[in-house]
C-alpha positions as CSV (number, residue, x, y, z in Angstrom):
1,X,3.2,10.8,4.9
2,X,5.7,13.2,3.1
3,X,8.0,12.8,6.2
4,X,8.1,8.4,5.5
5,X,8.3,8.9,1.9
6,X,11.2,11.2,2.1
7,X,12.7,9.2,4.7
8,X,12.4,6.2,2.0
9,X,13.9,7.6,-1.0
10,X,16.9,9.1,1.6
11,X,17.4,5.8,3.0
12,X,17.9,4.1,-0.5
13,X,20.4,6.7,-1.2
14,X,18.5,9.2,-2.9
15,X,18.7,13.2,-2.7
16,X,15.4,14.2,-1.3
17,X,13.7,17.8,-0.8
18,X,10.9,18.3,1.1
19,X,8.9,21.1,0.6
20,X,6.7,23.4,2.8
21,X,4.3,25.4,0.4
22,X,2.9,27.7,3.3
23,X,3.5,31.1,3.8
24,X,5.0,31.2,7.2
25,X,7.5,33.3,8.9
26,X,11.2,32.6,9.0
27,X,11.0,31.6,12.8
28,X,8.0,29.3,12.1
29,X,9.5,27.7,9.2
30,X,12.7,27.1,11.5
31,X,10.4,25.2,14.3
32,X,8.8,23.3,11.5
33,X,11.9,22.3,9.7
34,X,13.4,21.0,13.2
35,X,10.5,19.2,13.8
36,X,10.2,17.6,10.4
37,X,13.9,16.6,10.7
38,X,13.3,15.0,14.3
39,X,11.0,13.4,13.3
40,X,12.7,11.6,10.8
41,X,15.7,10.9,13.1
42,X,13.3,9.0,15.4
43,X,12.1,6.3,12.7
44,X,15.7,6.4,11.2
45,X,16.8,5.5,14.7
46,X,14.2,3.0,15.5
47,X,15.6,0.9,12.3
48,X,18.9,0.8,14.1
49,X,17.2,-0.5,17.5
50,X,16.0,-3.4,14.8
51,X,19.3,-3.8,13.1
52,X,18.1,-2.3,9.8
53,X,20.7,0.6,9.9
54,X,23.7,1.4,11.1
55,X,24.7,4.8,12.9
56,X,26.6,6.1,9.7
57,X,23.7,5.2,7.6
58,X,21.3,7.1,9.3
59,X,24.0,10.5,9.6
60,X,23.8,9.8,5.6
61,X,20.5,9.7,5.6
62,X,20.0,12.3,7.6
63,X,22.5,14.6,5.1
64,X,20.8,13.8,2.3
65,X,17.5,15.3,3.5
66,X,16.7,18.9,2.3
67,X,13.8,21.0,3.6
68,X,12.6,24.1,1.6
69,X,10.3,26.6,2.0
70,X,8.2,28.3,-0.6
71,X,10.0,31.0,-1.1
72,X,13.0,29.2,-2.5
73,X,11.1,26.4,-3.8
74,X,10.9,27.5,-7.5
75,X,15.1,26.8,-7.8
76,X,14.9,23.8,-6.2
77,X,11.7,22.2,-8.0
78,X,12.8,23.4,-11.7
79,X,15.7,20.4,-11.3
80,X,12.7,18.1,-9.9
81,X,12.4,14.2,-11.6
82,X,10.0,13.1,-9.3
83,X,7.4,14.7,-7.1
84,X,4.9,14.1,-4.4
85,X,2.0,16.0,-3.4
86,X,1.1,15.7,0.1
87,X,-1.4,18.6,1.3
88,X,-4.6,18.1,2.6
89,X,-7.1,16.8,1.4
90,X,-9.6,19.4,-0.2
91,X,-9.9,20.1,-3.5
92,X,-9.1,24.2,-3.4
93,X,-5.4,23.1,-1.4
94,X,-4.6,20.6,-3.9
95,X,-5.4,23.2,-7.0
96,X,-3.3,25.8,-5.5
97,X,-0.7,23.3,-4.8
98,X,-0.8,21.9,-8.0
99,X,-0.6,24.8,-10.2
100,X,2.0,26.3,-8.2
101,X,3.9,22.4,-9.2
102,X,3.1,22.7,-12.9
103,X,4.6,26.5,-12.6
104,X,8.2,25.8,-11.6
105,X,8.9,21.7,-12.6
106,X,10.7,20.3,-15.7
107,X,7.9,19.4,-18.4
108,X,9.2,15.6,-17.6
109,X,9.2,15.7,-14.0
110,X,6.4,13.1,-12.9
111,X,3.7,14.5,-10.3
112,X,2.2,12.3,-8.0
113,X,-0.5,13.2,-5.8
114,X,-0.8,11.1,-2.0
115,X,-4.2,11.3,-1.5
116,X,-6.2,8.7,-0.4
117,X,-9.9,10.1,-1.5
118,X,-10.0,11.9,-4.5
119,X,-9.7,10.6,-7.9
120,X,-7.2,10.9,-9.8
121,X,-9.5,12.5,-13.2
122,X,-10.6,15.0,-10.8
123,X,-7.3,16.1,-10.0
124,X,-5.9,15.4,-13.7
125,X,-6.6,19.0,-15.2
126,X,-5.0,21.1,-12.3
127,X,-1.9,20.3,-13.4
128,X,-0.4,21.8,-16.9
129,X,0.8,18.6,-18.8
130,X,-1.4,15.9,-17.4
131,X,0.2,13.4,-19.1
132,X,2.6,13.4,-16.2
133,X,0.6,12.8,-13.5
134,X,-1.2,10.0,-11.3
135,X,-2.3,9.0,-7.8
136,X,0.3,7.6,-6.0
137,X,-1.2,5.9,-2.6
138,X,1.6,4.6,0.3
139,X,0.4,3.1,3.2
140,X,1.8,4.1,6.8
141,X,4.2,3.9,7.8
142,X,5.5,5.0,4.5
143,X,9.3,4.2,4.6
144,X,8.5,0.5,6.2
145,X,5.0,-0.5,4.2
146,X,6.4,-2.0,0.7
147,X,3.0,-1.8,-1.0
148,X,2.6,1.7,-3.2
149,X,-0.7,1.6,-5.1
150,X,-0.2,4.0,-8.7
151,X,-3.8,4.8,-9.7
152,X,-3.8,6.9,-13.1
153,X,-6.1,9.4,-14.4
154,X,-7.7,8.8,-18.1
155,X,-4.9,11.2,-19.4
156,X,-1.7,9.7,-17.7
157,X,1.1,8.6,-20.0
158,X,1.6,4.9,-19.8
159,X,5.1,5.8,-19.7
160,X,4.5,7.8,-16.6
161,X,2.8,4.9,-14.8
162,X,6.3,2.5,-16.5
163,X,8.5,5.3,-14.9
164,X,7.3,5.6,-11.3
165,X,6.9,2.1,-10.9
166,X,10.9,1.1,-12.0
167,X,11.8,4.0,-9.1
168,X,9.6,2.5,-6.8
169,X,11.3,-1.2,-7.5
170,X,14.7,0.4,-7.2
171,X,14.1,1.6,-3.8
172,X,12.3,-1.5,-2.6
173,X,8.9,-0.9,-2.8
174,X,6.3,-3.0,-4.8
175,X,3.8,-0.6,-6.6
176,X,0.3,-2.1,-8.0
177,X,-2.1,-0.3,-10.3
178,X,-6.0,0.1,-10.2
179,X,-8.7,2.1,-11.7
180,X,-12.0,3.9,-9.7
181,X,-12.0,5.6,-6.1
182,X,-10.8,3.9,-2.7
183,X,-7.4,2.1,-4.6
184,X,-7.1,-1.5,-3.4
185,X,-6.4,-1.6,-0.1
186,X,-9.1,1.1,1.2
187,X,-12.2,-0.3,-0.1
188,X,-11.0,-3.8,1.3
189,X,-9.8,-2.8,4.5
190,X,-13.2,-0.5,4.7
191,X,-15.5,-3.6,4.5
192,X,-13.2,-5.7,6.9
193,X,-13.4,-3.0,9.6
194,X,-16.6,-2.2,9.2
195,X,-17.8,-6.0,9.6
196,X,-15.5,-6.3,13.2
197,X,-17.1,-3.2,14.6
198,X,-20.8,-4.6,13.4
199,X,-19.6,-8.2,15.1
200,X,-18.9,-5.9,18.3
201,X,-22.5,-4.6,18.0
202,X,-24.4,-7.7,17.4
203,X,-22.2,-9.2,20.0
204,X,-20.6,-11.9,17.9
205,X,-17.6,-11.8,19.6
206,X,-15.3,-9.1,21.9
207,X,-13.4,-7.1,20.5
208,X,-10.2,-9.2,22.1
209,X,-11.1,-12.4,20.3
210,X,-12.0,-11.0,17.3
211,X,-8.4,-8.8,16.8
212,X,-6.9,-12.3,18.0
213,X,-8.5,-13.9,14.9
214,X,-7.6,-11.6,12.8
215,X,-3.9,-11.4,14.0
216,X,-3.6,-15.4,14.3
217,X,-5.8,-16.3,11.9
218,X,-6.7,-14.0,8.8
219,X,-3.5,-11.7,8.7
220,X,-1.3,-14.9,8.4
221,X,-3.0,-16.3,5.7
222,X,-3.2,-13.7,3.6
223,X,-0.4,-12.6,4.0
224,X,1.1,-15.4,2.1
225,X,-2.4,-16.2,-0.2
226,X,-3.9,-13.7,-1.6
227,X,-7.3,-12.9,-1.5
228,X,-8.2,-14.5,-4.5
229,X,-5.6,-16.9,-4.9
230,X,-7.1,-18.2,-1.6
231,X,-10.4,-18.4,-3.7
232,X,-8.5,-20.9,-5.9
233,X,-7.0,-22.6,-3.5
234,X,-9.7,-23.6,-1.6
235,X,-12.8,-23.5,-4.3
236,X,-14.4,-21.2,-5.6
237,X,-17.6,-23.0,-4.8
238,X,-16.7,-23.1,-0.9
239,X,-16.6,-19.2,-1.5
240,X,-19.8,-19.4,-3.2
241,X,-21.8,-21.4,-1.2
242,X,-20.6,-19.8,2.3
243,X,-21.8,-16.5,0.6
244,X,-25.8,-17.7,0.2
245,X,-25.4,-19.1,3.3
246,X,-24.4,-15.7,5.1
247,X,-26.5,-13.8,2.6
248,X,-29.5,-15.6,3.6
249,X,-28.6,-15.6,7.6
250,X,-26.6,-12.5,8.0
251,X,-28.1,-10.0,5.6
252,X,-28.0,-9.8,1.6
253,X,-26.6,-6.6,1.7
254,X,-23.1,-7.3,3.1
255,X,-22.1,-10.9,2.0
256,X,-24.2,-11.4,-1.7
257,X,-21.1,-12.9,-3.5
258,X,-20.7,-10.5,-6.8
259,X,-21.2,-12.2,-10.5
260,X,-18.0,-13.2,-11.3
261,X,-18.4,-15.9,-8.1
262,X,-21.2,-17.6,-10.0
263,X,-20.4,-16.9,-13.6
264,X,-17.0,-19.0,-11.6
265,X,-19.3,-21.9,-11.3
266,X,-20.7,-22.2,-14.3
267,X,-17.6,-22.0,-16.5
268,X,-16.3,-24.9,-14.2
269,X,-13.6,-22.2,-13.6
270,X,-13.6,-23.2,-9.5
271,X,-9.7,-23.1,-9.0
272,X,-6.9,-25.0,-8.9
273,X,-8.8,-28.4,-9.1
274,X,-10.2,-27.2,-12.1
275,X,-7.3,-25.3,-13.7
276,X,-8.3,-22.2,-13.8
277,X,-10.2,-19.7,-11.6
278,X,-8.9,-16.3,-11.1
279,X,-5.9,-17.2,-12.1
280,X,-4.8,-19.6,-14.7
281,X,-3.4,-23.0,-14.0
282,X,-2.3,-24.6,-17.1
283,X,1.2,-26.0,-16.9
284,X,1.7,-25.2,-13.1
285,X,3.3,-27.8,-11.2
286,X,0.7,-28.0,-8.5
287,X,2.5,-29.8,-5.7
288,X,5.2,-27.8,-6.1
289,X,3.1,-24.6,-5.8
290,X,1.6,-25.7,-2.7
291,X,5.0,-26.9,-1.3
292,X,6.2,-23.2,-1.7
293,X,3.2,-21.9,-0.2
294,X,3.1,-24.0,3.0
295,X,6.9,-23.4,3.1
296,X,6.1,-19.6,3.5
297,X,3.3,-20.4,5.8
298,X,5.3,-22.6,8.3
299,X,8.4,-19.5,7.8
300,X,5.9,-17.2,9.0
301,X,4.6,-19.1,12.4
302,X,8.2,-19.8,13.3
303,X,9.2,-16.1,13.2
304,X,5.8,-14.9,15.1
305,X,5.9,-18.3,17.5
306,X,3.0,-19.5,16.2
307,X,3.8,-23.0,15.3
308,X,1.8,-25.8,16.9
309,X,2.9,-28.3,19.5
310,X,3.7,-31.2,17.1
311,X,5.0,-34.5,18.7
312,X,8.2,-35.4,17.2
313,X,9.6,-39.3,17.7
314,X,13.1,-40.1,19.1
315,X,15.0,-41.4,17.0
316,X,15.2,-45.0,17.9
317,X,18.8,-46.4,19.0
């Protein structure tokens, strides 16, 4: 993960340093370095094959990439603005890390932490200033996934959270922010795989069809509606009544729709024939909402040769 983010921020034209905290001898620093930097040169390459980059871009890329190990770290981290923790994931590796950070950055320097399971309050008080840090979760591969998600502890700054998120827009990335364990995209990815590999084991459908459906079928969509704009746009009834349904069929425990869905219905608050539903309606041009939304739809089956066969007239003479 540190070797896509570094590669992003180098790409967008940014000095970057990456840092090895380990104590390791000279010649095993060297292998680790030239393995660190190859890798880089691979994906830096593969967005050439693509047409993303040019040869010279990469070869400034490439130069603007440091590596450093511990030993020299303290010079280079006391001019630090921005820093991300990447070590593993256990608690006693992220204190050491951490208060060896707090140690040697500027007092301003933000510190981010990559991990993907441990919450951010927990973390919090192992570094000196806490004010200054917060959860910073990319998604692999780091330099081509735009989505960043910034979770903050109960002591960050809001003008840390501000700060990280206007570097992440300048080099392309779109950060989101959330509260509680598992960030956005874990705890919804969690139930989607688990319910696939249950489908397998119930025999609902091969694993084939159903990574077809979810390539043809529910990537596309969502990847133009969100999850709960999709509520709106369909109902939040259809939503709530397909839940019961399952609920009652399938099993309670993995399709019960949560409150909000009924509290939904009650308030008349169904979507966008009602105005309002997760997401507020008032003064939206509706046909022109749709309109760009199917727009982005159809865009998206003509660049993966989706479309379907539609019959089109000759034009009559």
């Amino acid at each position: 993960m540190g070797r896509g983010i570094a590669l992003a921020f180098a790409a967008a034209g940014h000095p970057v340093t990456l840092f090895d905290l380990k104590p390791r001898g000279a010649d095993a620093f060297s292998a680790l370095e030239a393995e660190a930097r190859a890798e880089i040169r691979r994906d830096l390459d593969f967005l050439t094959s693509v047409d993303v980059l040019d040869a010279s871009s990469v070869e400034a890329a490439m130069a603007r990439i440091f590596v450093a190990r511990r030993e020299t770290a303290p010079s280079v981290l006391a001019r630090a603005v921005l820093l991300f923790e990447g070590v593993p994931e256990t608690l006693d590796a992220k204190r050491e890390c951490l208060a060896f950070l707090s140690e040697h950055v500027p007092s301003d320097c933000i510190i981010a932490s990559t991990t993907s399971t441990i919450s951010p309050d927990i973390l919090s008080p192992m570094v000196s200033k806490p004010q200054r840090f917060l959860n910073a979760h990319w998604l692999n591969p780091a330099h081509l996934m735009p989505l960043v998600e910034l979770s903050p502890a109960a002591e960050t700054a809001d003008e840390t959270v501000a700060r990280l998120r206007a570097i992440l827009c300048t080099i392309g990335k779109v950060p989101v922010v959330c509260k509680g364990p598992g960030y956005i995209i874990p705890r919804i990815q969690a139930l989607a795989m688990n319910e696939a590999a249950r489908m397998v084991e119930e025999g609902v459908a091969s694993a084939e069809d159903i990574d077809t459906a979810i390539r043809v079928g529910f990537g596309l969509r969502f990847a133009v509606l969100g999850l709960l704009e999709f509520i709106d746009w369909g109902g939040g009834d259809i939503l709530h009544y397909a839940s019961a349904f399952l609920a009652e069929h399938v099993g309670a425990d993995r399709f019960a729709a949560p409150p909000i869905i009924g509290r939904n219905m009650v308030e008349k608050k169904r979507g966008l024939r009602d105005g309002a539903g997760f997401y507020n309606y008032a003064g939206v041009d509706v046909a022109a909402y749709r309109t760009r939304r199917l727009a982005d739809f159809v865009a998206m089956l003509r660049q993966r040769n989706l479309m379907p066969h539609f019959v089109r007239s000759e034009p009559k003479p």
